[in-house]
C-alpha positions in Angstrom: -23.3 -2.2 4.8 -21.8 -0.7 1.4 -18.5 1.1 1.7 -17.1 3.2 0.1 -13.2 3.9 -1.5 -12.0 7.2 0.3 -8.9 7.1 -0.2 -6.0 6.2 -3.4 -2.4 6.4 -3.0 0.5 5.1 -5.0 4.1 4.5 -4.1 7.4 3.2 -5.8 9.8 1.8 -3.8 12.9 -0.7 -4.8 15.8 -2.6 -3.5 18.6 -1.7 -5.8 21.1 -4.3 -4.2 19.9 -6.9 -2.5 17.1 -8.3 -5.0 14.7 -8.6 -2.3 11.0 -7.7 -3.7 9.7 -7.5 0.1 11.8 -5.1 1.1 10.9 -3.1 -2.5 7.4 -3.9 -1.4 7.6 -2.2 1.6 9.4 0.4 0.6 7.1 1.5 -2.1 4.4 1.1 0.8 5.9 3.7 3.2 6.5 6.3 0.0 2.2 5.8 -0.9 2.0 6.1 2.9 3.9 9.2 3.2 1.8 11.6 0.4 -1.3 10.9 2.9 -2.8 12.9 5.4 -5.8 11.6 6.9 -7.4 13.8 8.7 -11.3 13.1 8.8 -10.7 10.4 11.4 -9.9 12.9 13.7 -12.2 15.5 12.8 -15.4 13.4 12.2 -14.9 11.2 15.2 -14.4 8.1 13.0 -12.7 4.9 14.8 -9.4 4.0 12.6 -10.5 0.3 13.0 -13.9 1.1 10.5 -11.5 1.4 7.6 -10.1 -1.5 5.4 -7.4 -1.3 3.8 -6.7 -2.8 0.6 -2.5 -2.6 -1.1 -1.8 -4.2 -4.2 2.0 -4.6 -4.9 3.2 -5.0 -8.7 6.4 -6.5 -8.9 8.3 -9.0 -11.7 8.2 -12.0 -8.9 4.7 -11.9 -6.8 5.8 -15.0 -4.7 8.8 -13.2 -3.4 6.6 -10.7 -1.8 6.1 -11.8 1.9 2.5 -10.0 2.4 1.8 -10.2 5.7 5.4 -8.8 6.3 4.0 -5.8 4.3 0.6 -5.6 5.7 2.0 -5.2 9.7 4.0 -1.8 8.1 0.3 -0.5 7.9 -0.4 2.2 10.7 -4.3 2.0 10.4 -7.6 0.1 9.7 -7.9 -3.8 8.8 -5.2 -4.6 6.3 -5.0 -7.1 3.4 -2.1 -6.9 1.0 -2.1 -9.0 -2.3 1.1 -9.5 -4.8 0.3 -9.3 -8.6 2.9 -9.1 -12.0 3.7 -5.6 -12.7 6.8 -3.3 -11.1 10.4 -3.7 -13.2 13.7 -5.8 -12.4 16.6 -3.9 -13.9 19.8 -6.2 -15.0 23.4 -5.4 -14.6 25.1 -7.5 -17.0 28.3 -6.5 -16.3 27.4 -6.6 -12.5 25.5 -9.6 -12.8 23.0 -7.9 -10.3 19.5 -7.4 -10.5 17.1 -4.2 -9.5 14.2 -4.5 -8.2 11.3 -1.7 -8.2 8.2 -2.5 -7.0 5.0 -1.1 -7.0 1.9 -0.3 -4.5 -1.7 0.7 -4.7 -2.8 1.4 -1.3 -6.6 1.6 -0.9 -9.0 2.7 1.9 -12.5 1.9 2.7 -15.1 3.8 5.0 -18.6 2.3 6.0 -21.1 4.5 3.5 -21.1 7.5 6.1 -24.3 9.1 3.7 -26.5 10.7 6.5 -24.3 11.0 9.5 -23.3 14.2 9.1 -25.1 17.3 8.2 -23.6 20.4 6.8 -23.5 23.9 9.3 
């Protein structure tokens, strides 16, 4: 059966002093999480457990990124989370610290639902 994408958020999340990209990764997670409201499970009668869930996380060290860590902060549907290059480490010379902001992309899936409902 096709799907198709219903649903795009994005999130920024970071770790300002502890240089840990999992903990940036889950943060930006939570913020893409939080300008969502999903309401047409409810209201079409939709099982939560149809949707797949796809999160890509940009940050300047993927294999720092536990994923699976990330992927059991998601609420809803069958998750897979994937670490690529992107998001920005921010040096403190003077500090000798490192910033770390991290990206996410969350994506949802739906079984094509074409057909199943009709309009009133």
């Amino acid at each position: 059966m096709t799907e198709k994408r219903i649903i795009l958020e994005m999130g920024t999340g970071n770790d300002l002093y502890g240089q840990d990209y999992t903990k940036a990764a889950r943060r930006a997670v939570q913020d893409a999480l939080h300008h969502s409201s999903i309401t047409l499970f409810s209201k079409l009668g939709i099982d939560h457990a149809e949707m797949r869930v796809e999160v890509t996380i940009g940050v300047q060290d993927p294999e720092a990124v536990d994923c699976d860590l990330v992927a059991a902060d998601l609420p809803r549907g069958r998750a897979t989370v994937r670490a690529v290059r992107g998001g920005l480490d921010v040096t403190d010379a003077q500090a000798g610290t490192r910033h770390v902001v991290a990206t996410a992309a969350i994506e949802a899936f739906l079984p094509d639902q074409t057909g199943k409902y009709v309009q009133s």
